[in-house]
C-alpha positions, -999 to +999 in steps of 0.1 A: +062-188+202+086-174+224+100-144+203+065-136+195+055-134+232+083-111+239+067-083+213+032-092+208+005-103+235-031-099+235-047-064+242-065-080+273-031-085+288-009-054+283-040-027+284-030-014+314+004-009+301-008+007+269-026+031+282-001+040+303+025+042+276+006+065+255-007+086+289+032+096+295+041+101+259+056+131+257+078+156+233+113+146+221+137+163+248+161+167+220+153+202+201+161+205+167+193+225+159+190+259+151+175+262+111+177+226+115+146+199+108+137+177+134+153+143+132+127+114+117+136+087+110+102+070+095+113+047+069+134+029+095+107+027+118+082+011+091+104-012+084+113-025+116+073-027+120+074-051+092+105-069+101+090-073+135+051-088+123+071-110+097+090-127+125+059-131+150+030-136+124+037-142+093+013-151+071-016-142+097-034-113+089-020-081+108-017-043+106+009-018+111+001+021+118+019+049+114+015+080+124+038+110+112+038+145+114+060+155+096+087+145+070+116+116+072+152+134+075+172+106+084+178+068+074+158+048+046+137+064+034+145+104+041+125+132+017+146+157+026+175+171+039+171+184+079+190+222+070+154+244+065+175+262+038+171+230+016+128+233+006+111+200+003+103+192-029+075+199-047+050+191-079+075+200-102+106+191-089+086+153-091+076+165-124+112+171-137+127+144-114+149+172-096+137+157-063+174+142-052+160+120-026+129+111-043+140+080-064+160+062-037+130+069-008+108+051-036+131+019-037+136+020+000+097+014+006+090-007-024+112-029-007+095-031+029+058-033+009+073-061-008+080-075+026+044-066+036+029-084+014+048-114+008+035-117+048-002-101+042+006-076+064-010-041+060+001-007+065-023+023+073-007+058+072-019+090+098-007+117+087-013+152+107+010+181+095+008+214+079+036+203+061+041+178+032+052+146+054+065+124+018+036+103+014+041+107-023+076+079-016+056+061+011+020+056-003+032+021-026+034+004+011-003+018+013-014+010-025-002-026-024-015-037+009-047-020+011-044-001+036-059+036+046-040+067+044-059+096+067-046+131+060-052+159+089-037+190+100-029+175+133-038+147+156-062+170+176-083+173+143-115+157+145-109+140+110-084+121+127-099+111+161-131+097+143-112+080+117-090+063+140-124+056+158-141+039+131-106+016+117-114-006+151-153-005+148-164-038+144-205-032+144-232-010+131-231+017+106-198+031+118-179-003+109-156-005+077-163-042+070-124-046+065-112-079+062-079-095+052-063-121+030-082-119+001-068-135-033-084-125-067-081-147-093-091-145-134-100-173-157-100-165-194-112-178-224-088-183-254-076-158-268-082-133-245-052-130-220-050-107-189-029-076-193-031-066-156-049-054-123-050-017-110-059-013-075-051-021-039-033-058-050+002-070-052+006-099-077+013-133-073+034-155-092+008-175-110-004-182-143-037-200-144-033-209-181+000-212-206-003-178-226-033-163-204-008-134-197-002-106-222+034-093-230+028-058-224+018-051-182-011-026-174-006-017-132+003-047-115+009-077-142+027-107-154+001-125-136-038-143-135-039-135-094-033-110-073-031-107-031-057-085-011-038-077+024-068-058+030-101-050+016-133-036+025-171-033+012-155-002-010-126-020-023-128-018-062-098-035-086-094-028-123-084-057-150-071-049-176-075-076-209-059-083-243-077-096-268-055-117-291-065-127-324-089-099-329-098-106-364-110-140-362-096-172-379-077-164-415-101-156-439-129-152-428-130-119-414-120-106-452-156-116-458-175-095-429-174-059-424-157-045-395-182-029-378-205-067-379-170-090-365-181-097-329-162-118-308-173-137-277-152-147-245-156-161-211-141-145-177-145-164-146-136-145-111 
């Protein structure tokens, strides 16, 4: 417990400390360079978010929140260059995949939501800018874990304060009903075998039956069960089935018509 006590302590102990913290926050000293974009280093900080609830509670349910305004120019995951002359990229740079940064800002956060996860840890996203911030390379930390991404035009925006307002509501109508460490599980019949799950899950390595898993994967598959990090009254998941064997035992769909062959089969949640 000792490394955990040095970074973690209960809000009734440190909120004097807190408050005072955030009362004295104030702008980076350090201008940007001339035509230059301000230095962020987001993916870095994410991940040393995640690094740091892995090694204090792992496995205990926990959320990390980040809020950006603006978009990542330096270390893992970096969207853009920090020269202004360079233009972020847009729909159809993505579209032609002639966003250079694009593929390895991906990987970089797959990687920490995989770390996420494998702890059931969440990440919820604030983002205030005018400006594209690269939630399109960060939102699969977001997606996997469950967790809420609130878009704003800055942190003065009401949209914000009464979102941020309502995450830590526990009571009344105001409260989200979030809850954490869910697992979702599928029990098919035979013949019918699970093709995948779309939706705010990350699988799990487990097969509930030998050949319940189809070949070809629909969202997140290769699996009967998927992890919940977080999920609320409004959480919805989408499985995706195969049905093998389609036309019934050898010869004896030859005998019915088509549109008459019905086939039965059992899913337990």
């Amino acid at each position: 417990q000792g490394h955990q006590s040095r970074f973690l302590v209960p809000l009734s102990e440190c909120e004097f400390q807190l408050s005072a913290v955030l009362e004295e926050l104030a702008r980076d000293s350090f201008a940007a360079l001339p035509d230059c974009r301000p230095a962020r280093c987001t993916g870095n900080a994410v991940a040393v978010a995640a690094t740091l609830l892995a090694a204090s509670v792992a496995g205990q349910p926990a959320r990390a929140l980040l809020f950006v305004g603006g978009a990542a120019t330096d270390g893992g995951g970096a969207v853009v260059g920090k020269d202004l002359e360079q233009a972020m990229r847009s729909h159809k740079d993505i579209a032609k995949d002639a966003a250079p940064f694009m593929r390895k800002a991906i990987k970089y956060y797959e990687g920490v939501a995989t770390q996420l996860c494998t702890n059931g840890h969440c990440l919820d996203v604030f983002a205030c800018s005018l400006d594209q911030v690269g939630l399109a390379e960060m939102k699969v930390c977001s997606e996997k874990t469950g967790g809420m991404v609130v878009l704003a035009e800055s942190f003065a925006h009401t949209v914000f304060k009464t979102s941020f307002a309502r995450l830590f509501a526990s009571e009344g109508d105001e409260a989200l009903g979030v809850s954490s460490g869910g697992v979702f599980e599928v029990i098919t019949s035979r013949d019918v075998k699970v093709a995948g799950c779309v939706g705010p899950c990350a699988a799990l390595d487990k097969k509930t039956l030998p050949g319940s898993v189809a070949d070809v994967s629909i969202g997140s598959g290769g699996t009967t069960a998927w992890k919940l990090c977080s999920l609320s009254h409004d959480t919805s998941l989408a499985v995706f089935f195969e049905v093998a064997n389609a036309g019934g035992k050898e010869g004896s769909a030859g005998t019915v018509p088509p549109a008459q062959q019905q086939q039965q089969f059992f899913l337990q949640f």
